[in-house]
N, C-alpha and C positions, 0 to 999 in steps of 0.2 A: 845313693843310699847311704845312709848315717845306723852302723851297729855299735855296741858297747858290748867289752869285755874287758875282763879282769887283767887287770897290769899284770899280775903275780903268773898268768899262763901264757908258756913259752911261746914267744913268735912264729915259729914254724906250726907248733899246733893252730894257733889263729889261722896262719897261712894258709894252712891244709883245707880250713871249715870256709876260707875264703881267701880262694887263691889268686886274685886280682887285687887285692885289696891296701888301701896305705894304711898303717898302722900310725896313731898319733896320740901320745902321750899326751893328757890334759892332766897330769897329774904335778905336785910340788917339786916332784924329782926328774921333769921333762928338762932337757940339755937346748932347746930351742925356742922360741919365742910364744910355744903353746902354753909357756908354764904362766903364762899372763894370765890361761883362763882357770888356773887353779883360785880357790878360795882365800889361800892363805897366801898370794902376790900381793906385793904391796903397794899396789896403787894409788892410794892414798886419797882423801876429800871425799872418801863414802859416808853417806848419811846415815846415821844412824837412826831407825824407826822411833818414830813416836817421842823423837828428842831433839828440841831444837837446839839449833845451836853447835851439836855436836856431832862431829865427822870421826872414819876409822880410818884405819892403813887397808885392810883386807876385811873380805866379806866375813870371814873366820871369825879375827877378832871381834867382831859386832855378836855375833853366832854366842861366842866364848864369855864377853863379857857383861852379857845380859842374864847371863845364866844365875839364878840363886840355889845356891843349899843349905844344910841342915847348919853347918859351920861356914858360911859366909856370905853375904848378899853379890850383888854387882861388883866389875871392876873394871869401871873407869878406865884406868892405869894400860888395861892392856889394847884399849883401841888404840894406842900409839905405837905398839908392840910391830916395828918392820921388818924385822930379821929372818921371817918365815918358820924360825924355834920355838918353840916353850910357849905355845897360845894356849894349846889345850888345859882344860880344868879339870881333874878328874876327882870320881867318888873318894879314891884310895886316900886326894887330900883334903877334901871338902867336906863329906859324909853325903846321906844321901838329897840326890837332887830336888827340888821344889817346883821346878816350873822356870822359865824365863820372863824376865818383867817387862811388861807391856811400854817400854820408856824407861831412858833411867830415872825418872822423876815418877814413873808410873807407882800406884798401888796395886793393878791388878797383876796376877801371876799367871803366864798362860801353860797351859799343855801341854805336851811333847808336840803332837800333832799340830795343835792351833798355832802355834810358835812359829813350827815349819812353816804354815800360810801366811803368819803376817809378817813375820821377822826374814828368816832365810831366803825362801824364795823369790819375794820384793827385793830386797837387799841385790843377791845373786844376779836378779833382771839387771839391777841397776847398772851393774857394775857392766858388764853385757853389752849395755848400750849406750853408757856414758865413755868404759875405760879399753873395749877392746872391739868397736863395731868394725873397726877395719879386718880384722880377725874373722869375726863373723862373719862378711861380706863375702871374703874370700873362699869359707868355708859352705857356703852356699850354693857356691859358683859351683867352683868345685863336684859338689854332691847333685846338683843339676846337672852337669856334664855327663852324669853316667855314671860315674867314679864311686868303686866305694869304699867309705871312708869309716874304720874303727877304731872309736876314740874307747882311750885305755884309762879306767879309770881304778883307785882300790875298792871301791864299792860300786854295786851295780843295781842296786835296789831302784827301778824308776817309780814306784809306788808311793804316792805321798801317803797313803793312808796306814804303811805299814811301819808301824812302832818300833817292831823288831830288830830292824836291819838300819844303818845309816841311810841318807837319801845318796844317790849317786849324784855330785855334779854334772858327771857327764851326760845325766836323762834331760838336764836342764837345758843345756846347749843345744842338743839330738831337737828337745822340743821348741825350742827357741828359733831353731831354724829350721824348722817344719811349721811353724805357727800355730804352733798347737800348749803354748808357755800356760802354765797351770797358776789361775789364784793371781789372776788381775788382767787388767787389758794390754790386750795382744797389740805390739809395738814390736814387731820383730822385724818389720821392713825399714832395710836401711833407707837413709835418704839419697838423693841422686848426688847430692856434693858428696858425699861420704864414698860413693860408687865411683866416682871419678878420682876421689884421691888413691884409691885402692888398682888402676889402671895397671896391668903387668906392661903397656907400653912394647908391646912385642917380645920381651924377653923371653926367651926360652924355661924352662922350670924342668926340673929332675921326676919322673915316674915311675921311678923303682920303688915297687910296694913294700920294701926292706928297711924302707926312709919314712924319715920322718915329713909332716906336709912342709916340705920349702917354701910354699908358696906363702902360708900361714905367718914367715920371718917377715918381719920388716926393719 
């Protein structure tokens, strides 16, 4: 079983609501090799939607530099942005938002909401199943075993249709390995090569729900 809660509440409280359970930071600020599945990792050779030609560092900067506002359109500049710093665009320096554009070359401007479906989320899968299926694979297994597993995210909102609240990446993964990935075709089954590279080969793994998933490092 795969739940999501808020990095920001303390361990022991998670613990308490679920006292078996491994806790796993998918968040920028994980210490272990979860922080692959954050947004803003920089993975590097993501496509960028509706642009040929042109690839990001991290799902973020794609997110970040499609963005237009009142004072400035796109920027380019930051899909090569690796350092996992200073992606964010915000109102405070921009003014206010416009929409995301459909392509850097695009004219059309999308929605907050529309964006999320053609932009974020495709992006996200991408990344998912190009830059960390061994990851997934694992985290599958895992969650099939019994095991269950809360991944810590700072946003929890799994609602694409809710404006309000950031999206959680963590509902993406939760739904990506339940097969239930929103806003395009479900391609959540790894391949058998990808299963066999991911073999623990007998080794032993740590199951103190106080840890992070070990098994997840590679």
């Amino acid at each position: 079983m795969i739940v999501i809660e808020s990095k920001r509440k303390k361990p022991e409280t998670i613990l308490k609501k679920y006292p078996d359970a491994i806790l796993a930071d998918v968040t920028s600020g994980a210490k272990d090799g979860l922080v692959k599945l954050s947004p803003f990792y920089p993975h590097g050779g993501i496509p960028v939607p509706f642009s040929d030609g042109y690839t990001a560092t991290c799902v973020e900067a794609i997110w970040q530099g499609l963005k237009v506002f009142e004072g400035a359109d796109i920027d380019v500049q930051m899909f090569k942005n690796d350092t996992m710093k200073n992606i964010k665009r915000t109102v405070r320096r921009f003014g206010k938002p416009l929409g995301h554009r459909k392509g850097v070359n695009g004219k059309e401007l999308l929605g907050y909401i529309e964006a999320r479906k053609q932009i974020y989320i495709p992006t996200y899968r991408w990344m998912l199943e190009h830059r960390v299926a061994p990851i997934i694979e694992r985290l599958k297994e895992a969650s099939n075993s019994g095991k269950t597993i809360v991944l810590l995210d700072y946003d929890t909102n799994a609602d694409v249709e809710n404006a309000k609240k950031p999206l959680s990446h963590a509902s993406l993964i939760k739904a990506y390995v339940e097969g239930t990935y929103p806003y395009g075709e479900n391609s959540s089954k790894v391949s058998k090569e990808k299963k066999t590279s991911v073999t623990t080969k007998g080794k032993s793994r740590k199951e103190d729900n106080n840890t992070q998933l070990d098994l997840f490092n590679e």
